[in-house]
C-alpha positions in Angstrom: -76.2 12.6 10.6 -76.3 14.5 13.3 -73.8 17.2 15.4 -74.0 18.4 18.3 -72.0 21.4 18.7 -71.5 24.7 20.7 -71.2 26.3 17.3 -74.5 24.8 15.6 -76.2 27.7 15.3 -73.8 29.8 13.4 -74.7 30.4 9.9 -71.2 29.7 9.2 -70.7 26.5 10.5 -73.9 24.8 9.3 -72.4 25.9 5.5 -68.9 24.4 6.0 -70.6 21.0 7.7 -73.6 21.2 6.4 -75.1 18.3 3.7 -78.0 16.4 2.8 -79.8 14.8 5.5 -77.1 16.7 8.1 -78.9 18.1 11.4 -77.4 19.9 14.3 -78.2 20.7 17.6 -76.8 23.1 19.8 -74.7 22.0 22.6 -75.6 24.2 26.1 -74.3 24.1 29.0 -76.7 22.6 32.1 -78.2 25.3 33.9 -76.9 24.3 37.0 -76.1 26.6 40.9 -72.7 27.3 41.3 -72.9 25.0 44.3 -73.8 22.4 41.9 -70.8 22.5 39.4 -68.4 22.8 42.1 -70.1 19.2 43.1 -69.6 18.2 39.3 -66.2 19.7 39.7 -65.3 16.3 42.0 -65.8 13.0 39.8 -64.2 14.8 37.3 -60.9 15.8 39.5 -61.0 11.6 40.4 -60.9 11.0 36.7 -58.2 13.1 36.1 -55.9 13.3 39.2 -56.8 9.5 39.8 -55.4 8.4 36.4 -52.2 11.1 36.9 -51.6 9.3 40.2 -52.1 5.5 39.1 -49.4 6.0 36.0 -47.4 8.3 38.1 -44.5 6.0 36.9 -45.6 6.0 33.5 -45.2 9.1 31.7 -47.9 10.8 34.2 -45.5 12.4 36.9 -45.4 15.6 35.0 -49.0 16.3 35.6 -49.3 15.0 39.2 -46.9 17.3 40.2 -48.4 20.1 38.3 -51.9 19.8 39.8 -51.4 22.0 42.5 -50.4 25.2 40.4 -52.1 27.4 37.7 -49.8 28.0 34.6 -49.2 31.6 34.0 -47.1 33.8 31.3 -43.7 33.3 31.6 -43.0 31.2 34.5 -45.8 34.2 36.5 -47.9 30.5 38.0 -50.0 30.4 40.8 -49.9 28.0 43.5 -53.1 26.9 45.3 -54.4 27.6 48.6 -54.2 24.8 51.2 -57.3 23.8 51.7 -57.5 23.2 47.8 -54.1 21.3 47.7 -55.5 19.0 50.5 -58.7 18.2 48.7 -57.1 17.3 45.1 -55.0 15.0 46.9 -57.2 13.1 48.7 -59.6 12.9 45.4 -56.1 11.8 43.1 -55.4 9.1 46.2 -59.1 8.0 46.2 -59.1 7.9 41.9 -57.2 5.8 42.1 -59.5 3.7 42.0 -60.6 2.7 38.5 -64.2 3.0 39.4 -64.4 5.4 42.1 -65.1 8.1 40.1 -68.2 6.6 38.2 -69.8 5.8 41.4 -69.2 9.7 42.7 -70.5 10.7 39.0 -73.7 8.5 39.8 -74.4 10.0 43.4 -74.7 13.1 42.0 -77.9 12.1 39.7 -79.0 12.2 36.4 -80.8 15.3 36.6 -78.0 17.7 35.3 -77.5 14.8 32.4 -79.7 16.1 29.7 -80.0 16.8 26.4 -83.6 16.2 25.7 -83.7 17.5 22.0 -80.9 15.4 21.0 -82.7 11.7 22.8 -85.9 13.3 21.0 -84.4 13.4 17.8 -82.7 10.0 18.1 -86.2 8.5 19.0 -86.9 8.6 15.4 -84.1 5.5 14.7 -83.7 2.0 15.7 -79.5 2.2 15.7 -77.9 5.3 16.8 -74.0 5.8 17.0 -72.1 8.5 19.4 -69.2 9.1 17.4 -66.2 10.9 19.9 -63.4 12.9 18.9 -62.4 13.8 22.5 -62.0 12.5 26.4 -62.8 15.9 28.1 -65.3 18.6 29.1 -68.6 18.7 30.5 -70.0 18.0 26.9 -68.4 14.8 26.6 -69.7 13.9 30.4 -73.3 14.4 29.5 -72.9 12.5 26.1 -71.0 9.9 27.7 -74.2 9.4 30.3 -76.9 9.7 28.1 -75.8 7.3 25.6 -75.1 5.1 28.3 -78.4 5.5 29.4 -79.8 5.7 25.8 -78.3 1.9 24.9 -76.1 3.5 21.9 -73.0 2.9 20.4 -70.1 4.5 21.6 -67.4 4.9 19.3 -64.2 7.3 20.2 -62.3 9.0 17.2 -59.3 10.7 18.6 -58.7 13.9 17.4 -55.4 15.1 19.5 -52.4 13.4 20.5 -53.2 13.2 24.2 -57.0 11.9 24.2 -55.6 8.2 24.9 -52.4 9.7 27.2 -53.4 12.4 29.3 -57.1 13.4 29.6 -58.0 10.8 32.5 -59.6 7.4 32.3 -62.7 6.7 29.7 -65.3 8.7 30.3 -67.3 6.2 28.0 -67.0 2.5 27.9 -66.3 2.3 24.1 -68.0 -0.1 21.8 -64.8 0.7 19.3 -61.5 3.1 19.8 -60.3 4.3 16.6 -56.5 4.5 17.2 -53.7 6.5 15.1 -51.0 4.3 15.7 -49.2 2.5 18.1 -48.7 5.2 20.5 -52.5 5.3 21.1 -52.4 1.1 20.5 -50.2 0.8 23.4 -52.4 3.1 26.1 -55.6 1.8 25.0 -54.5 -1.7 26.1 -51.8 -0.8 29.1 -54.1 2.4 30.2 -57.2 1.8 29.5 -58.1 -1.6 29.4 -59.8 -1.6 25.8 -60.5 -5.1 24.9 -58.8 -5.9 21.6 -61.8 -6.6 20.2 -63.0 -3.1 20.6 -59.6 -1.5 19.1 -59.6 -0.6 15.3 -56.2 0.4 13.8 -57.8 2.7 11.9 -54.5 5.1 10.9 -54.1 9.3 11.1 -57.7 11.2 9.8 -55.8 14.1 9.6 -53.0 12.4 7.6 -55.6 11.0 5.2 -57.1 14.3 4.9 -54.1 16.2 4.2 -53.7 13.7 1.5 -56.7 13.3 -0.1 -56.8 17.8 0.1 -53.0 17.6 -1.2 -53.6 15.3 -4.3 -57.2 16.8 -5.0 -55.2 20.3 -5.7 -51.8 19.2 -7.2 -49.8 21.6 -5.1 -48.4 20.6 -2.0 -44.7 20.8 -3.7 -41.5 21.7 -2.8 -40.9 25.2 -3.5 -39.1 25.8 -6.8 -36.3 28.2 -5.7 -32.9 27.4 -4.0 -33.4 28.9 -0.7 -33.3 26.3 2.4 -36.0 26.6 5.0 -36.0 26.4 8.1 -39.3 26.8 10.4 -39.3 27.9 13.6 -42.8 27.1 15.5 -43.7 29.4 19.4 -46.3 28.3 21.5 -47.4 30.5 23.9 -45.5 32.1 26.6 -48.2 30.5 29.0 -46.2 26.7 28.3 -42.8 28.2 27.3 -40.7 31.0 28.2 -40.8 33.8 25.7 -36.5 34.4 26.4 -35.5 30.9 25.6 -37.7 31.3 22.6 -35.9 34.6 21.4 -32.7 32.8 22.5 -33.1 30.1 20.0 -34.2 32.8 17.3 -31.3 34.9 17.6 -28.4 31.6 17.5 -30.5 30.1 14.5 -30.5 33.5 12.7 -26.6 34.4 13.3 -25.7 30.6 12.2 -27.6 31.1 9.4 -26.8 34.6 8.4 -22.7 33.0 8.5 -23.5 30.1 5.9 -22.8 30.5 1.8 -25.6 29.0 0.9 -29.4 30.3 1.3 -31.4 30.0 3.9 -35.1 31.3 5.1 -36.2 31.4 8.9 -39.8 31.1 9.0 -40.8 32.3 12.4 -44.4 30.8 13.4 -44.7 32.8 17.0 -48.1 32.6 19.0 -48.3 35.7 20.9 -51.6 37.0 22.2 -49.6 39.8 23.9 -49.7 43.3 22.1 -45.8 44.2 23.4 -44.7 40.9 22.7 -46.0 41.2 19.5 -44.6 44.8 18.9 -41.1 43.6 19.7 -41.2 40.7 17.7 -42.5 42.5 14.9 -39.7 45.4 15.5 -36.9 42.7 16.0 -37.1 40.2 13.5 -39.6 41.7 10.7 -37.2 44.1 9.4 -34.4 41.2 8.5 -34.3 40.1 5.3 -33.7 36.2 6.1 -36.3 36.3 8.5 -40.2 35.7 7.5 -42.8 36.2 10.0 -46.4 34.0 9.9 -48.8 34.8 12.4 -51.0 32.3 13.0 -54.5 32.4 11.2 -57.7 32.8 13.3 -58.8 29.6 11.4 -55.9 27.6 13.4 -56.2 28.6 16.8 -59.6 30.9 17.7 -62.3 28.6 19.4 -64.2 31.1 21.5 -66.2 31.4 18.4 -66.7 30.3 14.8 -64.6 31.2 12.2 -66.2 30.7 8.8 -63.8 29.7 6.2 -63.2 28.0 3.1 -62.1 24.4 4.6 -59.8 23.0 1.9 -58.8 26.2 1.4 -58.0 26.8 4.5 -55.9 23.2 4.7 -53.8 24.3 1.6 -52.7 27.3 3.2 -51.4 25.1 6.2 -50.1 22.4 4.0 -48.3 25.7 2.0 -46.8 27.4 4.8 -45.0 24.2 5.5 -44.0 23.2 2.2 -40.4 23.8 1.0 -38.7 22.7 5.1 -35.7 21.7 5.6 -35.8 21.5 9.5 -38.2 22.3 12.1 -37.1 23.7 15.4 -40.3 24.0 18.1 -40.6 25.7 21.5 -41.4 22.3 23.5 -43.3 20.0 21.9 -46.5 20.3 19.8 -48.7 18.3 17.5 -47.3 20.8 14.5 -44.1 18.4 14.3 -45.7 16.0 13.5 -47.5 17.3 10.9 -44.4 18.6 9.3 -42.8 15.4 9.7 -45.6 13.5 8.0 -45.9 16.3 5.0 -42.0 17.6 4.5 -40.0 14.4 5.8 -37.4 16.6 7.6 -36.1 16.7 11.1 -37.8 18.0 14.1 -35.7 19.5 17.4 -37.4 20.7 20.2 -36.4 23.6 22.0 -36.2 23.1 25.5 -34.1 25.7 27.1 -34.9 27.1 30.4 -33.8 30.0 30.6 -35.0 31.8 33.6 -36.1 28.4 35.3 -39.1 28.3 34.2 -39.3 25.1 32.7 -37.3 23.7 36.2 -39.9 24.9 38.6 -42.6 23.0 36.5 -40.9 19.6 36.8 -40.3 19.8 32.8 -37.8 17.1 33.2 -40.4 14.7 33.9 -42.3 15.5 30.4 -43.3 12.8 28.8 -41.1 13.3 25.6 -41.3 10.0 24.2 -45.1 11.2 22.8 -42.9 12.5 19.6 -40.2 10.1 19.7 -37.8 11.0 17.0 -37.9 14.6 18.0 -34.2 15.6 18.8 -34.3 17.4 22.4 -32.3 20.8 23.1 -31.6 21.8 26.4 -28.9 24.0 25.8 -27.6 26.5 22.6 -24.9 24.2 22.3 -26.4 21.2 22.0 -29.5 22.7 20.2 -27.0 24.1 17.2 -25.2 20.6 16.8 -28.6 19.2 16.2 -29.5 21.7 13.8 -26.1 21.3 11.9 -26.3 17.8 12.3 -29.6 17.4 10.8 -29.2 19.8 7.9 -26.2 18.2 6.8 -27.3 14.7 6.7 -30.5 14.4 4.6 -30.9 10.9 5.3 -30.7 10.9 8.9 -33.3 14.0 8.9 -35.7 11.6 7.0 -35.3 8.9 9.5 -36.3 10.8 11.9 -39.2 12.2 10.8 -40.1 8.2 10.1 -39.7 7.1 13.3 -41.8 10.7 14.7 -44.8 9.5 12.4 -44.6 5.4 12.7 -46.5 5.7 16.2 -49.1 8.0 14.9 -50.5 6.9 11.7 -51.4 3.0 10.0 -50.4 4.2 6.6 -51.1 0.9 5.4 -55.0 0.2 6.7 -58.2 0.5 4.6 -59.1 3.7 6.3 -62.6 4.0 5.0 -63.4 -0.5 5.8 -61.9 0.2 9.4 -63.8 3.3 9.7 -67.2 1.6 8.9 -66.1 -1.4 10.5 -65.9 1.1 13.7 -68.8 2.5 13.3 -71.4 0.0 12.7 -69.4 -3.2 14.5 -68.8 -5.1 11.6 -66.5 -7.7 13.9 -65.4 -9.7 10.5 -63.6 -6.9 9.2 -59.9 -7.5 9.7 -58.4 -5.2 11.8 -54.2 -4.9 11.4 
């Protein structure tokens, strides 16, 4: 096996990936003139603004409309330039295209497509595999291209919820796509084009992972006491207005601080802001129902490696969830369904626009059917019946934490016969 990573040379890294006959190889950027990457800069627009513009009507109107902006904190975005508007439209108009953007990709050469140690080192084999986790980045362009050129297998593992939905057409032309569920089923077939021959239903990784972790230990439990929990996941004010988040906070905390029984707010806020995090810290750290976890370097630091016990590392995720009753997120992220899957409660998203925010990026349009199941807020009013609503009726909670998971995970399929089935194109491997 071998990875090819940004981090392979950290000492760190090779211990927490590391095995017998494991090798790595250190991904690097091409050296290339700033002239050149602004020419790399244009396929790669096509790819992207093409496919926005082609499934405009299908869940892609969000992101066509937000091409011509730079988000910024708290609403603070900047709009491009003229010139700049003009040429991303013409290169989403001529993406359109299926194609168009390979043959731009291919003008530009193959000299800035290299990665000479890693053809060298697959030299040595008769079969070599390209295993994918992701649709995106100059890293996955020049895999993409020299596997192409290299005659290997490609084979794309999905490691988000948006690699299928909103990261542009293929960069590869896939030997297998591993999907989650039928979310991913549906795109890879309406989308992209993925012959069903090529499509394993291969089920959640992460799922089976946080399962196979869970059972290994014995401790992903309910917690013993009484108290009811309630967790309360920010994103950053960069996607979501900091007010409207504080907004929810402050009507979940008086409802709760008005009930007989018990409950626990578990605030999960992602703040790289050092007043932000002052006042969050001043506001809701000194009340008793409220319990602040800041997010762990391990869960959201890429600049660099962060060397860490892995399972440990997934307990302490698994742990900080355990024991919800409801989750209540600012938009929508991944973490619901993860909560979902592991605590079979109700999710609500929070989508209040306070200041307009949210209005002025077209939020309407947001594809929210990605989590469907997940209860939408747009007001305090309607936000609290949902929370009432859901806390009072157990059942209807756990249904809809079933229907948020049913799209992303084949909880029935032989994970590990799909997966080599994937992998090595065994075609007699039965695939539902």
């Amino acid at each position: 096996m071998l990875i090819v990573s940004p981090f392979s040379e950290e000492e760190g890294f090779k211990k927490d990936f590391g095995g017998d006959n494991t090798h790595f190889i250190k991904w690097r950027d091409p050296g290339v003139s700033g002239l050149m990457k602004n020419a790399l800069a244009v396929p790669e627009m096509m790819r992207r603004l093409g496919y926005f513009r082609r499934f405009k009507n299908k869940g892609m109107m969000f992101y066509l409309k937000n091409q011509y902006k730079s988000f910024g904190e708290n609403g603070k975005d900047v709009k491009f330039g003229f010139f700049r508007i003009c040429l991303y439209w013409i290169l989403s108009v001529l993406g359109k295209q299926r194609s168009l953007w390979r043959v731009a990709e291919r003008f530009l050469g193959s000299t800035w497509y290299q990665c000479p140690e890693l053809v060298a080192f697959s030299k040595q084999y008769d079969n070599v595999v390209l295993i994918k986790s992701a649709n995106w980045g100059l890293q996955d362009r020049v895999l993409a291209r020299v596997s192409s050129d290299q005659g290997w297998r490609n084979v794309l593992m999905p490691y988000t919820t948006d690699q299928l939905f909103a990261t542009g057409y293929m960069l590869s032309q896939y030997d297998a796509v591993c999907v989650q569920g039928e979310f991913e089923l549906h795109h890879a077939r309406a989308f992209h084009l993925i012959p069903e021959a090529s499509i394993f239903r291969l089920g959640s990784p992460w799922f089976r992972h946080m399962e196979e972790i869970g059972a290994s230990a014995n401790v992903v439990q309910k917690k013993s006491d009484d108290v009811k929990r309630i967790i309360y996941a920010g994103v950053s004010n960069t996607y979501f207005p900091s007010e409207s988040e504080f907004l929810a906070l402050d009507a979940i905390i008086q409802f709760i601080g008005e009930l007989e029984e018990e409950y626990r707010l578990i605030y999960r806020p992602v703040v790289f802001d050092k007043k932000i995090k002052r006042h969050i810290e001043n506001k809701y750290g000194c009340l008793q129902q409220v319990e602040i976890q800041w997010p762990k370097a391990s869960v959201i630091g890429l600049d660099q490696y962060v060397e860490m016990d892995q399972d440990k590392s997934l307990l302490e995720y698994i742990s900080d969830m355990s024991g919800c009753d409801l989750l209540v997120i600012s938009r929508l992220t991944s973490f619901s369904i993860d909560v979902a899957f592991q605590e079979k409660c109700g999710v609500i998203s929070n989508m209040i626009d306070s200041g307009g925010m949210l209005a002025r990026r077209h939020s309407h349009l947001f594809p929210t059917y990605v989590f469907s199941g997940v209860l939408i807020a747009y007001s305090i009013e309607s936000l609290m019946d949902s929370v009432k609503a859901l806390l009072n009726d157990r059942e209807k909670a756990a249904s809809h934490a079933a229907q948020i998971i049913s799209a992303w995970d084949y909880p029935e399929a032989d994970f590990e016969r799909v997966l080599v089935a994937a992998v090595y194109g065994e075609a007699t491997v039965e695939r539902v």
